[in-house]
C-alpha positions as CSV (number, residue, x, y, z in Angstrom):
1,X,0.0,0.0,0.0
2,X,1.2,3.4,-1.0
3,X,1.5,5.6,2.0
4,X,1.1,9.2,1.6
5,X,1.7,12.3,4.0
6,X,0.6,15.8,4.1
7,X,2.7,18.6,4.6
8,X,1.0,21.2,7.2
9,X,0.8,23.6,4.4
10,X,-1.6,21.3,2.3
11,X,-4.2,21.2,4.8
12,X,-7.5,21.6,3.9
13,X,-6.3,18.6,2.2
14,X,-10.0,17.2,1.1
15,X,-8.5,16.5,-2.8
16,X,-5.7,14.9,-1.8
17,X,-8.0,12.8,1.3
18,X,-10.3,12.1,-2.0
19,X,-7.4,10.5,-4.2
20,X,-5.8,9.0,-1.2
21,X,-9.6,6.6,-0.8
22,X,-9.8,6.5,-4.9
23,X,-6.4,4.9,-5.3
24,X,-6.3,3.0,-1.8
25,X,-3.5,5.0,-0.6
26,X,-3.5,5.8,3.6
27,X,-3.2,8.6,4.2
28,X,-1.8,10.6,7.3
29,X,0.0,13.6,8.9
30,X,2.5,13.8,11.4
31,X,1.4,15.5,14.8
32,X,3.8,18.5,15.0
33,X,1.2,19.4,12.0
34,X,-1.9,19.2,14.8
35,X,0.4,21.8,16.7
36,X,1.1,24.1,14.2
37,X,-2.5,24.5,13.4
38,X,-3.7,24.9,17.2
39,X,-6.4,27.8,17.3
40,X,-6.5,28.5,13.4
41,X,-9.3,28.1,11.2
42,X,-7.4,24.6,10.0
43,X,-7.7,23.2,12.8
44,X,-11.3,21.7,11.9
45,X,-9.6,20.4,8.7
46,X,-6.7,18.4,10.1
47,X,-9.4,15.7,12.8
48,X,-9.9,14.2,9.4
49,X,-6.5,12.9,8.6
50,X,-4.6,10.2,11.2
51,X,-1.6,11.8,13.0
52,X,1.4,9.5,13.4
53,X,3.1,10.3,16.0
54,X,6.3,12.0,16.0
55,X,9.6,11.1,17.3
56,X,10.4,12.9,20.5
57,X,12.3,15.8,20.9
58,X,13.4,17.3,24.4
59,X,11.4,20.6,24.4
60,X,9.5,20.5,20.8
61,X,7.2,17.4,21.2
62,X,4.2,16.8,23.7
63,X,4.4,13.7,26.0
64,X,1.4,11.4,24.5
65,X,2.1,12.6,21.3
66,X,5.3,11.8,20.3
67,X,7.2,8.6,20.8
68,X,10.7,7.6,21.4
69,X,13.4,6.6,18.8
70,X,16.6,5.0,18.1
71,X,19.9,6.0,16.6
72,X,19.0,5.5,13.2
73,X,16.3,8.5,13.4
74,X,17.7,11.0,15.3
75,X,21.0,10.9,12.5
76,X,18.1,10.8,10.0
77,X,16.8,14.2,11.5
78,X,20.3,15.7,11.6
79,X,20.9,14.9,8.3
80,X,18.1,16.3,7.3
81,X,18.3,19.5,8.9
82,X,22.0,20.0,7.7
83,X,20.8,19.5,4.0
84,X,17.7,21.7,4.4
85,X,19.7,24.6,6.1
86,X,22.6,24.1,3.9
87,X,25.0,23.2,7.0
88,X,24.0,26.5,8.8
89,X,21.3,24.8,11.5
90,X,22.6,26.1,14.9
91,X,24.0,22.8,16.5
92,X,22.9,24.3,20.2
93,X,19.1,24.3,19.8
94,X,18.1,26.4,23.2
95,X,17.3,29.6,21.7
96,X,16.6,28.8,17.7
97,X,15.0,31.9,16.1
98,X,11.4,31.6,15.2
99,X,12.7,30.6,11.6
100,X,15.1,27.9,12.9
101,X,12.1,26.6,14.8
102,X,9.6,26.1,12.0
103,X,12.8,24.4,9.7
104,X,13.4,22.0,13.1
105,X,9.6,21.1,12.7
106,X,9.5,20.8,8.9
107,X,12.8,18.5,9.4
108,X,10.5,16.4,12.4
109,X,7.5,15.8,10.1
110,X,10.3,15.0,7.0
111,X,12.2,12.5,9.6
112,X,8.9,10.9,10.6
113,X,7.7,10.7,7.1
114,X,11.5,8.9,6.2
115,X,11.6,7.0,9.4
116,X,8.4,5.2,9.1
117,X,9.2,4.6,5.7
118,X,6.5,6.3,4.2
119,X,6.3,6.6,0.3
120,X,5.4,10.0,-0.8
121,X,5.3,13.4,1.2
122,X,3.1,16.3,-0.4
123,X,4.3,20.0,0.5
124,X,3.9,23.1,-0.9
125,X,6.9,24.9,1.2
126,X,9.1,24.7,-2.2
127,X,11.6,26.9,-0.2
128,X,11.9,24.1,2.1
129,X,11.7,20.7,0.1
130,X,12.0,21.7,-3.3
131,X,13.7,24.4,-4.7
132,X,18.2,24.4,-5.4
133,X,17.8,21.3,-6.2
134,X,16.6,20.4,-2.3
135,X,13.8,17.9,-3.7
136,X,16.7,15.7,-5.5
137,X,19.2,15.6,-2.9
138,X,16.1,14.7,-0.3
139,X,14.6,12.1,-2.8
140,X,18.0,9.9,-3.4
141,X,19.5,10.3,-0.2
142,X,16.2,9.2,1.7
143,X,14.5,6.7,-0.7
144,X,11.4,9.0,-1.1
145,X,9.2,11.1,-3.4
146,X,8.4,14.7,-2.8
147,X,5.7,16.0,-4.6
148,X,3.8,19.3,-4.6
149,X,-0.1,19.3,-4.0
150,X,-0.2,20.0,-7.8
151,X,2.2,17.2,-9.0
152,X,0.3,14.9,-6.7
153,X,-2.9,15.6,-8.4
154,X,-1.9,15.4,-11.9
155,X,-0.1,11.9,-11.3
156,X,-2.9,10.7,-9.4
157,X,-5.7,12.3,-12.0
């Protein structure tokens, strides 16, 4: 079965919930999406997709929400913050600006998404995932597909 995940960003996701059911794909989110969305007009949107839960990380993920992992995922999650920041992540996470928080939780749902071994993860944050030639260095190097909300409808059409 293909397993898909949403990107916070695509949320409402009701197409991409729709092609999921069409195609027999499941279809989830990671939790540090349910988070981000706290108090927003989203929030509604997101009870309708499953939340895997994250991996734990002191002072980012909530206790009952997040679950504890080996090795092999916490060097997935620093490899992928190195290649998404280009090397420049600050290595001492205790005060991370507001920007080098919200890469450390696009790298948490990306790490989840790779860990779990997930098949294709749909964003639209091309600054993030995509663009420089991010989406090929993330594809090879973690065995996954990247796709924009877009791309994801027009393969799946």
């Amino acid at each position: 079965m293909t397993k898909v995940t949403v990107d916070t960003n695509i949320i409402p996701a009701d197409d991409i919930i729709e092609i999921c059911k069409k195609k027999g794909y499941e279809c989830a989110c990671i939790s540090v999406s349910n988070r981000e969305i706290e108090g927003t007009s989203f929030e509604k949107d997101m009870k309708v997709i499953p939340a895997i839960h994250e991996y734990a990380l002191l002072d980012e993920a909530r206790f009952g929400q997040s679950r504890f992992h080996g090795k092999e995922s916490s060097m997935v999650l620093q490899d992928i913050l190195y290649t998404i920041s280009n090397g420049s992540f600050p290595e001492d996470r205790r005060n991370l600006s507001d920007g080098h928080r919200r890469m450390l939780r696009d790298a948490i749902i990306l790490q989840t998404h790779i860990t779990d071994r997930r098949d294709i993860f749909i964003t639209d944050d091309k600054r993030g995932f995509i663009k420089g030639g991010l989406r090929q260095r993330l594809e090879s190097r973690f065995n996954t597909r990247i796709l924009t909300r877009e791309e994801f409808i027009k393969d799946n059409s």
